[in-house]
N, C-alpha and C positions, 0 to 999 in steps of 0.2 A: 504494500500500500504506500502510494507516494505521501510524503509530510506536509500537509498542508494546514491552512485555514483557510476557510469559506466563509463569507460576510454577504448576507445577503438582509432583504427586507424586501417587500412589497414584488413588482417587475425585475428589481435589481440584485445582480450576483456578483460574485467578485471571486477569484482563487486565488490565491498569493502565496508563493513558495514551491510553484509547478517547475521551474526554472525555463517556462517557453514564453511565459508572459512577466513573470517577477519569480526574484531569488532575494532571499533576507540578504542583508548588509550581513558583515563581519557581527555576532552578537545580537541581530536584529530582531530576535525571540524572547521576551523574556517574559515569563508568568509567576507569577510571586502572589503569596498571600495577604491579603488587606491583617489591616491588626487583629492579635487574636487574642490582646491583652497582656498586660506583664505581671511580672512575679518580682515582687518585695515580700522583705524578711520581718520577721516581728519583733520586740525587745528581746526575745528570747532565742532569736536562731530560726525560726520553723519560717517555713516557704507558705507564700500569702500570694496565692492568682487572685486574679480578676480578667475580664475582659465579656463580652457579650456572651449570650446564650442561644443565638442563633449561630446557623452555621457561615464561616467567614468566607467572604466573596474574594473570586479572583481580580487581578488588575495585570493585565496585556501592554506590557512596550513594544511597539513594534516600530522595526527600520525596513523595509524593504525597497529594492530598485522593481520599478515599474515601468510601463511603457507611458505615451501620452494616453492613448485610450483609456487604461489600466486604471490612472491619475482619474478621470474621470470622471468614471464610474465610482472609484472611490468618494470622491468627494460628493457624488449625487448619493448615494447612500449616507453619508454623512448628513447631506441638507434635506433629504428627504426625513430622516427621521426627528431633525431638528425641528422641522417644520409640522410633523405630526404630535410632539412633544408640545409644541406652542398654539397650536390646537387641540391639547388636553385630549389628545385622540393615542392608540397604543404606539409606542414609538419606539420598544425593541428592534434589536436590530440580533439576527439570530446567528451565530458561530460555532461553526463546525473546528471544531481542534483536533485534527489528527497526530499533531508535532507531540505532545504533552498526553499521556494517559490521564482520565480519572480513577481513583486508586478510593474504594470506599471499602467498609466493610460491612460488606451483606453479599445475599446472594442472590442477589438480583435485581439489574442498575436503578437509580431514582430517580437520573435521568435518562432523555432521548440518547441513541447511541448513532454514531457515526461509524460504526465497523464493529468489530469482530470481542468479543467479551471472553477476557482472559481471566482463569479462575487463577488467585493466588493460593499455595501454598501456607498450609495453616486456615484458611478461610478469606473471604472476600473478593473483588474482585477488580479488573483493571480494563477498562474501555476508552475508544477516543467517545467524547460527548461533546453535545450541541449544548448552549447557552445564550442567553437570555444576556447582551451587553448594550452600553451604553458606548458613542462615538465620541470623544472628543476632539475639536477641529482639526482634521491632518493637516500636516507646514509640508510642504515640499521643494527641495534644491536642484535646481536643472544640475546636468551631468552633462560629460561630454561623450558618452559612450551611445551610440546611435541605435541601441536596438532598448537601453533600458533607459529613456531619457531623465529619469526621474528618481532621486531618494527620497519616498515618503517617508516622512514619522507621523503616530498618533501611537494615544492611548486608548483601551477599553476598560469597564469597570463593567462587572455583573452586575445584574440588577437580581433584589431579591427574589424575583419570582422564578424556578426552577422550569423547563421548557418542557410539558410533559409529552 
């Protein structure tokens, strides 16, 4: 299975990471966990968490070289869900992440899958999944390389609602 992400919403789709239309920059992946609280100690030594009791959302940097078309489409996905968002109307924008497994523990996913569901060892299990993200504005640097004219960056952030 090739690594990709798929960004799509409404009419509009996007692949990013196929290497015929866009390839990541050097680093240009990175999914990281929003906060999930810290740990302080108490006069006495013992370890004191906190943080939310919901489950903690991901947050997507992305660098990728794209073509002019590529550029966009991204960006009308971008303005289109911005624009459904400011009409109070649903403005998800839905992500297929092949690059990244979701890694939970049950037996059987909680969300939408994008391929093939790998049982772990010990119990749980490991699948690419679709989510439920939010666009922040992509900035893009023309290039001088004539088939990827284009560095995008942008962020994503989950939204709490799980894609069922």
């Amino acid at each position: 299975m090739t690594r990709t992400l798929t960004l799509s919403i409404d009419t509009f789709s996007l692949t990013l990471g196929d290497r015929i239309s866009s390839r990541f920059a050097q680093g240009g992946y990175e999914r990281v966990i929003s906060s999930t609280g810290e740990v302080e100690y108490s006069l006495f030594g013992s370890p004191v968490s906190d943080g939310s009791l919901y489950e903690a959302k991901f947050v997507w940097t992305i660098q990728t070289y794209v073509g002019i078309e590529q550029w966009r489409v991204l960006w009308a996905i971008f303005a289109r869900a911005e624009r459904h968002r400011r009409n109070q109307q649903d403005s998800q924008i839905y992500l297929s992440d092949t690059i990244q497994p979701y890694i939970e523990d049950a037996i059987a996913p909680t969300r939408q899958t994008a391929g093939d569901i790998t049982p772990i060892d010990g119990g749980g299990i490991a699948y690419p999944a679709v989510y439920a993200v939010r666009m922040f504005e992509p900035k893009a640097e023309e290039t001088a390389n004539l088939q990827y004219r284009y560095l995008a960056r942008f962020v994503l952030k989950e939204l709490d609602r799980v894609v069922a």
